[in-house]
C-alpha positions as CSV (number, residue, x, y, z in Angstrom):
1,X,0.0,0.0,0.0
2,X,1.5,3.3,-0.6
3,X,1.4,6.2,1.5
4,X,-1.3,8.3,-0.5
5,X,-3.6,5.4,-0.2
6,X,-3.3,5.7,3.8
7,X,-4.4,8.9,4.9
8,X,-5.3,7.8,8.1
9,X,-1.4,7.3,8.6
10,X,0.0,10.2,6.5
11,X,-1.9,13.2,8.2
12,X,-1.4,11.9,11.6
13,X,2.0,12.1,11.2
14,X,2.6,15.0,9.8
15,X,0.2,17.1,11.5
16,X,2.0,15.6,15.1
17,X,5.1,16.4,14.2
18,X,3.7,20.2,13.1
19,X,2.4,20.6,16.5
20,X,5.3,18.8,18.5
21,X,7.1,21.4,16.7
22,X,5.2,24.7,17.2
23,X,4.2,23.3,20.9
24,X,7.8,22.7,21.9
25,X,9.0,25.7,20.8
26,X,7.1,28.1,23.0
27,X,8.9,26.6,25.9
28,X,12.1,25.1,24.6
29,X,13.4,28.8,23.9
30,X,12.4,30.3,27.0
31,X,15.3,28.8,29.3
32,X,18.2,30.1,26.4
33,X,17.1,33.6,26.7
34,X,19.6,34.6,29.4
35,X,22.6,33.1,27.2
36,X,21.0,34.2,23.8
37,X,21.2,38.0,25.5
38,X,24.7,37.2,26.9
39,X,25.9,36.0,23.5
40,X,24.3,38.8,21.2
41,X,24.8,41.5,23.9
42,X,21.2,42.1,24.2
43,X,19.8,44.0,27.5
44,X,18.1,41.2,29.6
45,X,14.9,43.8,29.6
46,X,14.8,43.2,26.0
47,X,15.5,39.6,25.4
48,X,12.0,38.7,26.1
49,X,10.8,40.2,22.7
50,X,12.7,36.8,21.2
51,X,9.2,35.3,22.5
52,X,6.7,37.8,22.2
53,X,7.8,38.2,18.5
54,X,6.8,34.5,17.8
55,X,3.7,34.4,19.8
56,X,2.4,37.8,18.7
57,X,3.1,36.5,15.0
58,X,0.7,33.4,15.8
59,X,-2.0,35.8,17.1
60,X,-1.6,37.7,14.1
61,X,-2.0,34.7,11.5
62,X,-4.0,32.5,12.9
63,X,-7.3,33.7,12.1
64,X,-6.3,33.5,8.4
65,X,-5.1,29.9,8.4
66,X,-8.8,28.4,7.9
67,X,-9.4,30.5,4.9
68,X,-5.8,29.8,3.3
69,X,-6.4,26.1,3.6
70,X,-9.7,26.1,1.7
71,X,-8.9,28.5,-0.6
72,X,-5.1,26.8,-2.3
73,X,-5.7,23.3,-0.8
74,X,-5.1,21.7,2.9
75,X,-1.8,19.7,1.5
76,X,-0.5,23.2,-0.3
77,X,-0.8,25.2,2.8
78,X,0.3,22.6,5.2
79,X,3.4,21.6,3.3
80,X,4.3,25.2,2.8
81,X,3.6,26.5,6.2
82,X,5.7,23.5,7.6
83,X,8.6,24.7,5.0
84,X,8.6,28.2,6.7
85,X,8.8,27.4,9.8
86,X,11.5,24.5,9.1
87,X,13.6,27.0,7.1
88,X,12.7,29.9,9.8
89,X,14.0,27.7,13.0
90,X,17.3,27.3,10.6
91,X,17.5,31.0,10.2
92,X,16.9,31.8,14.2
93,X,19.4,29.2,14.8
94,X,22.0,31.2,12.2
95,X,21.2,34.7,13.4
96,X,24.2,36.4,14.4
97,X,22.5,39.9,15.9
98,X,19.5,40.7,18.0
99,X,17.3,42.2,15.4
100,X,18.1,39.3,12.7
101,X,16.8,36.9,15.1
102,X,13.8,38.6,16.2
103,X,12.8,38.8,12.6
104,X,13.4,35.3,11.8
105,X,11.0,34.1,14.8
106,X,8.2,36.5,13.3
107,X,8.5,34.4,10.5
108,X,8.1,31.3,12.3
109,X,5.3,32.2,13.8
110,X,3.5,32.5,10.3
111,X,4.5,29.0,9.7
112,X,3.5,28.1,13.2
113,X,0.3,30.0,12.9
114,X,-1.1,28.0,9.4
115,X,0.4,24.1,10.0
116,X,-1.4,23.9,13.3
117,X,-5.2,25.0,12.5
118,X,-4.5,23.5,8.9
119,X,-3.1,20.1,10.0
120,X,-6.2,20.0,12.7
121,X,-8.6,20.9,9.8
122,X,-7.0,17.9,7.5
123,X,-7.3,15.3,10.5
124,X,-11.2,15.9,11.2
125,X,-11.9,15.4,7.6
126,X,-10.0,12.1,7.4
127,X,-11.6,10.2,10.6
128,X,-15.4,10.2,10.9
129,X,-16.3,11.4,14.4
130,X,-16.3,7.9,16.0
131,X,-12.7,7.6,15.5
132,X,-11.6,11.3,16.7
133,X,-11.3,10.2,20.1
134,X,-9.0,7.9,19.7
135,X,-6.7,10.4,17.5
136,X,-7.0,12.9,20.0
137,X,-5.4,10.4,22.6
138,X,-2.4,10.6,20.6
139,X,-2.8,14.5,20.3
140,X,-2.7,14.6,23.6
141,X,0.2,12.7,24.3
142,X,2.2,15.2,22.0
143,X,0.1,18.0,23.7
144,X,1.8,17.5,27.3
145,X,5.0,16.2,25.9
146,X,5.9,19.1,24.3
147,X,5.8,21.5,26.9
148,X,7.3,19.0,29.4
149,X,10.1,18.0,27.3
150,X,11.1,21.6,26.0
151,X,12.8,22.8,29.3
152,X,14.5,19.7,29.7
153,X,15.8,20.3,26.3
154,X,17.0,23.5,26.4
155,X,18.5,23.5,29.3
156,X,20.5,20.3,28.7
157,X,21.2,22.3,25.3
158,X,22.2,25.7,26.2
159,X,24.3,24.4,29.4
160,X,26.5,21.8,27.4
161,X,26.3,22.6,23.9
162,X,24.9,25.6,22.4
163,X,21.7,27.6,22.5
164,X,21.5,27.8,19.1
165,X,20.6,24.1,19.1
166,X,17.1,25.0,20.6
167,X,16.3,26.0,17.3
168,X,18.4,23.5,15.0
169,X,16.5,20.6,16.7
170,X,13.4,21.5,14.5
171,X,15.6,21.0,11.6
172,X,15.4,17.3,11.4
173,X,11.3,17.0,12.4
174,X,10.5,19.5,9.9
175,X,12.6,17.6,6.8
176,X,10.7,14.7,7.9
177,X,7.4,15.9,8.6
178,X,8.0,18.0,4.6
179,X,8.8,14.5,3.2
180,X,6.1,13.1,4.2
181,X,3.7,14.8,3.3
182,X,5.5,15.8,0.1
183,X,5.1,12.4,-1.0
184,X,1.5,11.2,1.0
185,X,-0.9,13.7,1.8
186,X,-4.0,13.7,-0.5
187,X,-4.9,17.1,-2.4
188,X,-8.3,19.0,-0.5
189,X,-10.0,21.9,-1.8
190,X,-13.1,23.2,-0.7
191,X,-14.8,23.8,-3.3
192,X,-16.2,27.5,-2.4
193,X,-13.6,29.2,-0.2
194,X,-15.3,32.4,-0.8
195,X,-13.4,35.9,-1.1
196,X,-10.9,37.1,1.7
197,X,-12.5,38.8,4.0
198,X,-9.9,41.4,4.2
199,X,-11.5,43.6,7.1
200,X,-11.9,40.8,9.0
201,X,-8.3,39.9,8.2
202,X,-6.9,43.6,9.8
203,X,-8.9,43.3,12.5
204,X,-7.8,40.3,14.1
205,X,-4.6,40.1,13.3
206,X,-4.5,43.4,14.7
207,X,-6.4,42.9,17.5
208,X,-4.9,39.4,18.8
209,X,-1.4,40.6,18.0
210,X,-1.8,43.8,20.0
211,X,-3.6,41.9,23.2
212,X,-1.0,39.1,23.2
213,X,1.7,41.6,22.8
214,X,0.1,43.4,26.2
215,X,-0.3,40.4,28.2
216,X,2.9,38.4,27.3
217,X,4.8,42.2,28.4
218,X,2.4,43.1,31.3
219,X,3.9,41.0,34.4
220,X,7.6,41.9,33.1
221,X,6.9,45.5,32.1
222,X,4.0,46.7,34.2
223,X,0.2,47.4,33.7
224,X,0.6,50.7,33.9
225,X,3.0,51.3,31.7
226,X,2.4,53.1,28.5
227,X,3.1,50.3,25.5
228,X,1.2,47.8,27.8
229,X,-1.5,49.2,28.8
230,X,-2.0,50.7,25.2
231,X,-1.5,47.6,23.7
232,X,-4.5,46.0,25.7
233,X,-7.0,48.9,25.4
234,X,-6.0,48.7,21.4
235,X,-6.4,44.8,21.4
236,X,-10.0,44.8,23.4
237,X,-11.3,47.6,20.9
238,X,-10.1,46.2,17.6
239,X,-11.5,43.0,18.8
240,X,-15.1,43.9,19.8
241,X,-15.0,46.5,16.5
242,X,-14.0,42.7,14.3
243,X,-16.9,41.0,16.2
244,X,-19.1,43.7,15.0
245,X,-17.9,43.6,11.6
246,X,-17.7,39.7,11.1
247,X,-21.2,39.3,12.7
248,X,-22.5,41.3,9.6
249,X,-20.1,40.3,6.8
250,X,-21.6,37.7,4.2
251,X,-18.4,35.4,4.3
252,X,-16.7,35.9,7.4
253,X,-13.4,35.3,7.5
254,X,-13.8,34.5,11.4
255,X,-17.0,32.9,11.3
256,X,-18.6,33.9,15.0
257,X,-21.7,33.1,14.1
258,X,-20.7,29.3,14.1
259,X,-20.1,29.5,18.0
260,X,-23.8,30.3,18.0
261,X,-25.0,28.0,15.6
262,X,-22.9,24.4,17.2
263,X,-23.3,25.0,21.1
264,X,-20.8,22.3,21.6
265,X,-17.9,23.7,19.9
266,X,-18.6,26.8,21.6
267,X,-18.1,24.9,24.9
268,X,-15.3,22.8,23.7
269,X,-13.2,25.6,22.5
270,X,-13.8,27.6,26.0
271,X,-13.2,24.5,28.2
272,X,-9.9,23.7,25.7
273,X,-8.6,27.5,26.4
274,X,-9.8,27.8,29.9
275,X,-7.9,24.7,30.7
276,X,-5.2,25.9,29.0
277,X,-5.2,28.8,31.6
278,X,-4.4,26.7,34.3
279,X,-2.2,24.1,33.1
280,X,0.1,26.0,30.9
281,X,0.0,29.0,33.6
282,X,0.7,26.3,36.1
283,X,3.8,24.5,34.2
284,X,5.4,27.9,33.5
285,X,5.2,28.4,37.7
286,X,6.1,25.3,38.7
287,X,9.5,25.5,36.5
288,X,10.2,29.1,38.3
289,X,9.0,28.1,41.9
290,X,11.7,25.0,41.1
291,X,14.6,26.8,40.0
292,X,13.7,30.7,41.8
293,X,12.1,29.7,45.1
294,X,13.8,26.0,46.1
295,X,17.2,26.3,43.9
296,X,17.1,23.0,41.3
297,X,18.7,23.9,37.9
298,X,17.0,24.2,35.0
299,X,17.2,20.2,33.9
300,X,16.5,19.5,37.2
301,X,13.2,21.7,37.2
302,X,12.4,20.1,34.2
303,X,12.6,16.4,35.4
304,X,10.1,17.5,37.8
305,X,7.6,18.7,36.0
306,X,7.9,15.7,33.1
307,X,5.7,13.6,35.4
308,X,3.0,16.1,34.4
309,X,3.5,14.5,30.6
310,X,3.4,11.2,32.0
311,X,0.3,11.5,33.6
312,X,-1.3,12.6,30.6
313,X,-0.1,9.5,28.4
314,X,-1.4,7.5,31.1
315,X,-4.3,9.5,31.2
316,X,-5.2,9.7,27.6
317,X,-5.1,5.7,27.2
318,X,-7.6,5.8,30.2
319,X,-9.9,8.1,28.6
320,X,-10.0,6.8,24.6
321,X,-10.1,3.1,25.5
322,X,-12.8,3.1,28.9
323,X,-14.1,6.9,29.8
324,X,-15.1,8.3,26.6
325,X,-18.0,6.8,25.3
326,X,-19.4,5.6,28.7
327,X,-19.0,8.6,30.3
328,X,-19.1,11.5,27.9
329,X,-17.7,14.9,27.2
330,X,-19.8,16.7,30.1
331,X,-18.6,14.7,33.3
332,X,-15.3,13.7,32.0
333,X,-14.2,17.5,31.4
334,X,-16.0,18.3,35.0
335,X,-13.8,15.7,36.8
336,X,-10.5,17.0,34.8
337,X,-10.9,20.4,35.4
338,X,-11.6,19.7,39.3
339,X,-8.7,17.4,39.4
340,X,-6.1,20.3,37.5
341,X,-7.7,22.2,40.5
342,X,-7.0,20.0,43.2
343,X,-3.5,19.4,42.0
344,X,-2.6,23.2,41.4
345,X,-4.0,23.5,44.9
346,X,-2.1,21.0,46.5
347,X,1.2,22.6,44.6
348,X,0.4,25.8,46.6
349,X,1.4,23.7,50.1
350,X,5.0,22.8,48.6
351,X,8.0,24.1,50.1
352,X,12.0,23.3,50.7
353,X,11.1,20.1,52.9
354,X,8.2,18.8,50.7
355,X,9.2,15.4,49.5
356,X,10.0,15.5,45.4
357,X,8.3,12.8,45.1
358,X,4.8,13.9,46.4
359,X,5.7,16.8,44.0
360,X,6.2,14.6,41.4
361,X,2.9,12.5,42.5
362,X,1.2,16.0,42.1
363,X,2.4,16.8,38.5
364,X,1.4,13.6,37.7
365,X,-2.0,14.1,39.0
366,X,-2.2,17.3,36.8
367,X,-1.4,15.6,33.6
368,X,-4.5,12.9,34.0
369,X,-6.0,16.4,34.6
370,X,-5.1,18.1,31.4
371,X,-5.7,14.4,29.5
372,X,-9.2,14.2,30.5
373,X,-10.2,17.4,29.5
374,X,-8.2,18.0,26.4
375,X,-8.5,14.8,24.9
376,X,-12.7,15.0,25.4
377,X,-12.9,18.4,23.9
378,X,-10.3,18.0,20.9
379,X,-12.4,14.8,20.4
380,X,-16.0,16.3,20.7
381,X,-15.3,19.9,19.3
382,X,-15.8,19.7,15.8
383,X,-18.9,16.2,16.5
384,X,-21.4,19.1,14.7
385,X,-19.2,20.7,12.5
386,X,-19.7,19.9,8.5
387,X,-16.5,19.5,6.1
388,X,-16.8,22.3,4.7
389,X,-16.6,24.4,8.1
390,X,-13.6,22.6,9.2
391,X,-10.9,24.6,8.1
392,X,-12.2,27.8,9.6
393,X,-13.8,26.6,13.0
394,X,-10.0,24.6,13.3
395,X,-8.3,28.5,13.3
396,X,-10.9,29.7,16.3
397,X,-9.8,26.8,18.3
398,X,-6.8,27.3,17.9
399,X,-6.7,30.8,18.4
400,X,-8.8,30.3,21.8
401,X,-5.6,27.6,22.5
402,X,-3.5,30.0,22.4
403,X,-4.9,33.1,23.9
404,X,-5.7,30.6,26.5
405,X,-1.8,29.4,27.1
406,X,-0.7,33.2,26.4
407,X,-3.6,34.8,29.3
408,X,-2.8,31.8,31.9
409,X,1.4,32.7,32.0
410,X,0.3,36.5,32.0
411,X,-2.3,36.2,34.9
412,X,0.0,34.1,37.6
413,X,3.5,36.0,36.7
414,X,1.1,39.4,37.9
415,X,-0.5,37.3,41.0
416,X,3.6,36.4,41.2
417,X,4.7,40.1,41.0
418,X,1.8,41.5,42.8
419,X,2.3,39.4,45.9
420,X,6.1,40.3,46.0
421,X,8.3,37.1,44.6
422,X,11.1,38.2,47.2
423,X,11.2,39.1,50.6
424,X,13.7,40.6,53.2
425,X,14.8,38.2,55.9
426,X,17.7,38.7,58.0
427,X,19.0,41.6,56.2
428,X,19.1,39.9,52.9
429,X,16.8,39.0,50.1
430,X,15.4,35.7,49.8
431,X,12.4,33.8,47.7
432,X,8.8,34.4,48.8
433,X,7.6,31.1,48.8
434,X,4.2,32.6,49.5
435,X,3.8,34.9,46.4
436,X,4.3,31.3,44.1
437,X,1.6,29.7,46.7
438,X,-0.9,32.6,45.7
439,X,0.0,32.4,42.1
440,X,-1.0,28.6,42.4
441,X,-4.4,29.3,44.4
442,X,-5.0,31.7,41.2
443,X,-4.6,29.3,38.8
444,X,-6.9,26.6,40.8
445,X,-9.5,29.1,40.8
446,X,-9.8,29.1,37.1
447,X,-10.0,25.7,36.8
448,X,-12.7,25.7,39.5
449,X,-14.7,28.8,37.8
450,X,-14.4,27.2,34.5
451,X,-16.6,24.1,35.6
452,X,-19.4,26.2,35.5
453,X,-18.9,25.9,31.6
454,X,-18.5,22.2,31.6
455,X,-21.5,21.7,33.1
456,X,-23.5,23.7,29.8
457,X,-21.9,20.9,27.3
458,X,-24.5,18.9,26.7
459,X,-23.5,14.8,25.7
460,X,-26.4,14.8,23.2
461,X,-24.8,16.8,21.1
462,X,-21.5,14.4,20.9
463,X,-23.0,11.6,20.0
464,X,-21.3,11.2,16.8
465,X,-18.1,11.1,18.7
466,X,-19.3,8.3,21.9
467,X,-18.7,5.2,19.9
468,X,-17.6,2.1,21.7
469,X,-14.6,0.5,20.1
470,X,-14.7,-2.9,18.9
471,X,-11.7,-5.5,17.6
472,X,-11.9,-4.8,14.2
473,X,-13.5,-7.5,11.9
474,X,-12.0,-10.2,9.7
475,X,-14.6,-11.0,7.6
476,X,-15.2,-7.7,5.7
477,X,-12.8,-5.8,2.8
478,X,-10.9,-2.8,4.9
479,X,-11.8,0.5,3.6
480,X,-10.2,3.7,3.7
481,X,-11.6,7.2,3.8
482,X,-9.4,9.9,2.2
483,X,-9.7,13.5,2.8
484,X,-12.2,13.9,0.2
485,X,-14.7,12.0,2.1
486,X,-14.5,9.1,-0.5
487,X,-13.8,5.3,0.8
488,X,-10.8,3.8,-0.9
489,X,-9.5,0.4,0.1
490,X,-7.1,0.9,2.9
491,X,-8.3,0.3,6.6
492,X,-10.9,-0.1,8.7
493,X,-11.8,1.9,11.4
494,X,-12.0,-0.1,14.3
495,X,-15.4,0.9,15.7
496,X,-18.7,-1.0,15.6
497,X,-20.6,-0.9,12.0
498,X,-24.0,-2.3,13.3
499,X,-26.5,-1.0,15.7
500,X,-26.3,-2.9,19.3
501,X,-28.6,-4.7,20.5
502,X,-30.4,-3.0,23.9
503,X,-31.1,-4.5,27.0
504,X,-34.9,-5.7,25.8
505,X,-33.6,-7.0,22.6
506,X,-34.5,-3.3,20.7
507,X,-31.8,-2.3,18.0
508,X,-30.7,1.0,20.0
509,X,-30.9,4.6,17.7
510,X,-28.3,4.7,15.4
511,X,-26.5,7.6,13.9
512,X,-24.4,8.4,10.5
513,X,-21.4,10.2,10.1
514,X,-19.7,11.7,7.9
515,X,-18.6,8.6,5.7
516,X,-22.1,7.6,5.4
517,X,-21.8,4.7,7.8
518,X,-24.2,3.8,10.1
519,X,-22.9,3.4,13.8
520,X,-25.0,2.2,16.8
521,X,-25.3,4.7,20.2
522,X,-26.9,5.2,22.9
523,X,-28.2,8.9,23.3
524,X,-26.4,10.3,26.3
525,X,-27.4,12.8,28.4
């Protein structure tokens, strides 16, 4: 069989190894910036701007991503956007001033910003919604990893080799990834993009660019201070002046209208970025309560948090393979969120004499956490979404993803600052162990507060999605569905064909999806 004729493989793959990619990279860089201002004699006050530049630049083009896709073609857009970013992380890792390398991460962020929503977009239209849950397992996994695995990364890079390598390790991933897909990916157009909406376009590139620029700046910079707090007030006007716009424009190029229409996406994309709040808030804490507050190095700091990835591996085979389709998006998220709270809580009572390995027990704890929420939504978000909305409700997600990341960070590093992260004690200045406790207790709250919007999802509505898996059969052709929507020979899908039989011998209600097979459900609830 060649690749082309597996799709089911071919986007998988690429599309993880995008993400692993643009995921890792928000935190692998982090930990060089001291050396990366040492080395091109930058001001440590300015260093910072090496990732604002790349996360303002995903604000900025993410919104267009959905619209690029349909309009030259999923495989066009992700191959090309994973060659920019490939060639960009080469460029950053070449730079030899300040400015050079600043510019270079702007443009990885444009890659960044299209192979993500793109690659999402491609995957939903490949697997009929009984068989996203078990693909967003293996999201998932990538998901925690990432983050985990960056710090480790870069510090093990920029304390015995060079910084430089934090960017060259892309290098390799991307090639592969470009191959691919060069050689497997099907061709998808949609077959009425529509025009680009170019007001919608300046308006939320604008708008997201300017607010992520004000809250990735505020804790460092201060939210008084004139850039900042201009920045924000710019960001919240553009952004309600582009809701006004796009709720009255014809073709949208943020659709808003479709968080109106599919009530479950709506929830899914909140409960995605709300939990993103926490957990990515809480990650970026833990690693400076580690290092600032109880003196590990940076590899050391990141050992401990890596249990957080495990967790979610664990985690994510839990939920695809029992949890899923008994329990259902609703109460599966509700228990996640409560147990990211519990655990972000529980970080807020660690000091100098708390075992590591009760801290470790607590990150680990976190990551089942993230894995039951994150896996349900990425699984159930799109369960009412047609084809040819894909492309463009995959770029809201993803911008909610990472406003969410971007707002969580921003929010406990001003809980951190506000508190006071030193104190004076015997004449001298030492870490306030209680300013990182309080910067925890914030970022429990949010989980807590955001369970209120678990509660509105309603399982009903993912019933598409709350398939119970079944050995696959032996006595039927496999069949593949490309991402056309056509079936192809190739593979089956693993999940029951034929409506169960109900406890008083009734056929139970069964449902279609998108590849015009008919798969038995119960209706939950």
């Amino acid at each position: 069989m060649s690749l082309r004729e597996n799709q089911k493989l071919v986007v998988p793959v690429v599309y993880v190894a995008a993400m692993f990619m643009a995921i890792m990279d928000t935190t692998i860089v982090n930990v060089a910036l001291p050396t990366i201002g040492r080395d091109l004699h930058t001001h440590p006050d300015s260093v910072g701007l090496v990732s604002i530049a790349y996360l303002v630049s995903l604000a900025v083009f993410i919104p267009a991503s959905g619209w690029l896709g349909d309009r030259i073609g999923g495989r066009t857009a992700l191959l090309g956007a994973v060659a920019v970013f490939t060639v960009a992380s080469g460029l950053c890792g070449l730079a030899t001033g300040f400015e050079e390398l600043v510019a270079f991460r702007v443009l990885q962020g444009i890659g960044g910003a299209v192979m993500t929503p793109v690659g999402m977009a491609m995957l939903f239209r490949v697997y009929a919604p009984a068989e996203r849950v078990r693909v967003a397992g293996i999201l998932a996994i990538v998901t925690a990893l990432a983050p985990a695995l960056g710090p480790i990364l870069g510090g093990l890079f920029t304390s015995y080799l060079s910084w430089r390598l934090v960017f060259f390790v892309n290098l390799p991933i991307g090639l592969a990834a470009f191959l691919v897909g060069a050689f497997g990916l099907d061709a998808h157009r949609t077959d009425c993009p529509g025009r680009l909406d170019i007001p919608g376009l300046l308006l939320s590139g604008a708008g997201l660019g300017s607010l992520m620029y004000g809250v990735s700046e505020g804790p460092t910079a201060g939210w008084n201070s004139g850039p900042v707090l201009s920045a924000v007030v710019a960001g919240v006007v553009l952004l309600v002046i582009m809701v006004i716009v796009e709720l009255r424009a014809a073709e949208p190029l943020v659709d808003l209208r479709m968080l109106a229409r599919h009530r479950l996406f709506a929830a899914a994309t909140s409960l995605y970025a709300l939990a993103s709040v926490s957990y990515l808030g809480a990650l970026f804490l833990a690693a400076l309560t580690f290092q600032n507050a109880m003196g590990m190095s940076a590899i050391q700091s990141g050992l401990t948090v890596f249990p957080s990835a495990l967790g979610t591996m664990a985690g994510g085979q839990i939920v695809t393979r029992l949890l899923y389709w008994r329990f259902g998006p609703r109460r599966l998220s509700t228990a996640g969120l409560l147990l990211i709270a519990l655990a972000t809580a529980l970080m807020a009572r660690v000091g100098d004499s708390t075992d590591l390995w009760l801290v470790r027990l607590i990150m680990f704890c976190l990551g089942i956490g993230v894995a039951l929420v994150f896996i349900t939504n990425q699984a159930a978000s799109m369960a009412t979404i047609g084809k040819a909305e894909t492309g463009r409700a995959s770029a809201i997600y993803n911008a909610g993803k990472q406003l969410g990341g971007a707002v969580g960070i921003a929010l406990l590093s001003t809980v951190l600052a506000a508190v006071g992260s030193t104190r004076i004690s015997g004449g001298r200045q030492v870490p306030n162990l209680t300013a990182y406790h309080a910067a925890f207790v914030a970022a429990a709250a949010v989980a807590l507060l955001s369970v209120f919007v678990a509660l509105t999802t309603r399982d009903s509505d993912a019933a598409p999605t709350m398939i119970r898996p079944t050995s696959q059969s032996t006595s039927r052709p496999p069949r593949h569905t490309g991402v056309d929507g056509r079936s192809r020979p190739g593979a089956t899908s693993g999940f029951e064909h034929c409506p169960p039989i109900g406890e008083q011998g009734v056929p139970e209600r069964t449902h279609r999806v998108d590849d015009g097979t008919a798969l038995g459900l119960r209706h939950r609830q």
